[in-house]
N, C-alpha and C positions, 0 to 999 in steps of 0.2 A: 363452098360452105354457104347455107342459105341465109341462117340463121346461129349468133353465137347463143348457145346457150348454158345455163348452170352448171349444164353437167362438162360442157368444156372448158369451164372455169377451174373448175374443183379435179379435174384431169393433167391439167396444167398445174397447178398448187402443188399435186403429188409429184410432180416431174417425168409429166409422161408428154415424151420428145417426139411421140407421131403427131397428138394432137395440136400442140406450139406449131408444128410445122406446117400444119393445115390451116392455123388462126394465119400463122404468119403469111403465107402462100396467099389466102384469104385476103389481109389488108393491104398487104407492102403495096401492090398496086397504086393503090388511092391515097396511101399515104405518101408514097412518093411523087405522084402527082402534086397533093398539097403544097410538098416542102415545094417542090422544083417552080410553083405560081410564082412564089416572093423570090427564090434563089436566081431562079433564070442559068441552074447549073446545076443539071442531071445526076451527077457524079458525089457533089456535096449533100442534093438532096440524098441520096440512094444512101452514103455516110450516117446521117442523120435518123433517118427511117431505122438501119442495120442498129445503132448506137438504143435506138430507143426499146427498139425488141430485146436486145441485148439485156438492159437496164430491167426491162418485164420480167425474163429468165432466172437472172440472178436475185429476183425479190420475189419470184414470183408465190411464195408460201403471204404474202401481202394482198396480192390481186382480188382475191375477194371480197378485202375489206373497201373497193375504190367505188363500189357502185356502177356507175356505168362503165364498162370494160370499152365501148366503144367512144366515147366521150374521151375517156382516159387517153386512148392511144390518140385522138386525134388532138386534144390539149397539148400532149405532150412530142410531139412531132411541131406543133404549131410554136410552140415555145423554143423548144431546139432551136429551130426555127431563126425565130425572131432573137433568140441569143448570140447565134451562129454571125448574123448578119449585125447585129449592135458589135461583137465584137472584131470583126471584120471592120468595120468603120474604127473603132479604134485605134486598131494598127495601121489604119492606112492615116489615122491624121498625126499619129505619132513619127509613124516613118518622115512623114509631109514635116512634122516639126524636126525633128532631127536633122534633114534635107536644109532644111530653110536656116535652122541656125549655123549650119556647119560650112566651114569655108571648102571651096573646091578640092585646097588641098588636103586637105583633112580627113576629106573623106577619098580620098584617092590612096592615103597614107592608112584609113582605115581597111578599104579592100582590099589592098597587100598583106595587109597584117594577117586578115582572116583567108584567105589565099595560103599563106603559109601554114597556122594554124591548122587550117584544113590539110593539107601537105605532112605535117607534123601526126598527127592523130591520124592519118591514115597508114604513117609507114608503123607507126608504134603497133596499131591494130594488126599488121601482117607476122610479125615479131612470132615468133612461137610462144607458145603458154607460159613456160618456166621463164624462160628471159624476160616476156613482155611484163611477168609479176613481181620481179625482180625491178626491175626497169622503176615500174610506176610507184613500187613501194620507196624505191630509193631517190627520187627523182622528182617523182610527183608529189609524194606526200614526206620527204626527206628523213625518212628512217633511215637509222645508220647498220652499217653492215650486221651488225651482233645481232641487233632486234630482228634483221629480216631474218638469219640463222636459225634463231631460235623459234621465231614465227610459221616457217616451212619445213624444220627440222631439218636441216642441211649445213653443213661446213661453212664456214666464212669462206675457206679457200674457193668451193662451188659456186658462193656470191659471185669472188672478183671472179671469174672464168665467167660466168653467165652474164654479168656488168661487161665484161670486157668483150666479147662477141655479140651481144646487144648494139654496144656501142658502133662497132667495128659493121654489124649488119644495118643499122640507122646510116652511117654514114654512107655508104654502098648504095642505100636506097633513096633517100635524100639529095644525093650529089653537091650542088651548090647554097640547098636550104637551107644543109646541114648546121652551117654556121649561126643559124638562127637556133636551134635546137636547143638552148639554154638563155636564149635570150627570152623565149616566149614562152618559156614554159612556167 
């Protein structure tokens, strides 16, 4: 594309997905170059560039109104940008605080914990549908058997049978985490 012009503004605005793809096709280049100056990380930049056409597409009956469409996209890449990286500093001096006030074991005692969790929320996730909804409504969020009943249109008895091979299938796949199972949830 040599030149963006009015009439591939007003093409875009309608939602016509050949020409976005030509704008895009068009900058992603040089915007991704942008980002990647300050980022010094190809993959974030390339994130950020995607995020921003993104953002264009779904607003795009607006784009008219910005003025310089080329301006735009590069302000706004520039700013992702500089967002992307202020808040990256963030968590890196939060994590740094967290680190620094917490005693070794503490956070030894914390990795375990999210270790299991993690452990915990994977087997529930393998769970079949009906159990796994079962499961979470009774467990997670401590509904008692009547409410889940009447909530899925299903027998109490269906509950305990689904509760009870849920259970039975958590433990099978858990093995020794199991015991954690009501501890951390």
């Amino acid at each position: 594309m040599k030149q963006l012009t009015e009439e591939h503004i007003q093409q875009i605005t309608k939602g016509n997905e050949r020409v976005f793809k030509i704008v895009f096709d068009s900058y992603y280049p040089r915007l991704v170059g942008l980002a990647s100056k300050y980022l010094n990380n190809q993959m974030e930049a390339e994130d950020i560039v995607t995020d921003v056409f993104r953002k264009v597409w779904e607003k795009r009956q607006y784009i008219s109104e910005v003025g310089s469409f080329d301006s735009f996209l590069y302000t706004s890449v520039r700013n992702r940008t500089f967002n992307y990286i202020r808040n990256q500093s963030r968590k890196e001096n939060h994590h740094q605080a967290i680190l620094n006030d917490m005693p070794y074991e503490a956070f030894e005692e914390t990795a375990f914990e999210e270790n299991i969790h993690h452990k915990l929320y994977q087997a529930i996730e393998q769970l079949p549908p009906q159990g796994r909804k079962i499961f979470e409504l009774s467990v997670l969020y401590g509904w008692k058997e009547k409410q889940i009943a009447e909530d899925l249109n299903i027998s109490i008895n269906t509950i305990k049978t689904h509760k009870k091979r849920t259970l039975k299938d958590l433990r099978e796949r858990l093995g020794k985490y199991y015991i954690f199972l009501f501890f951390y949830l």
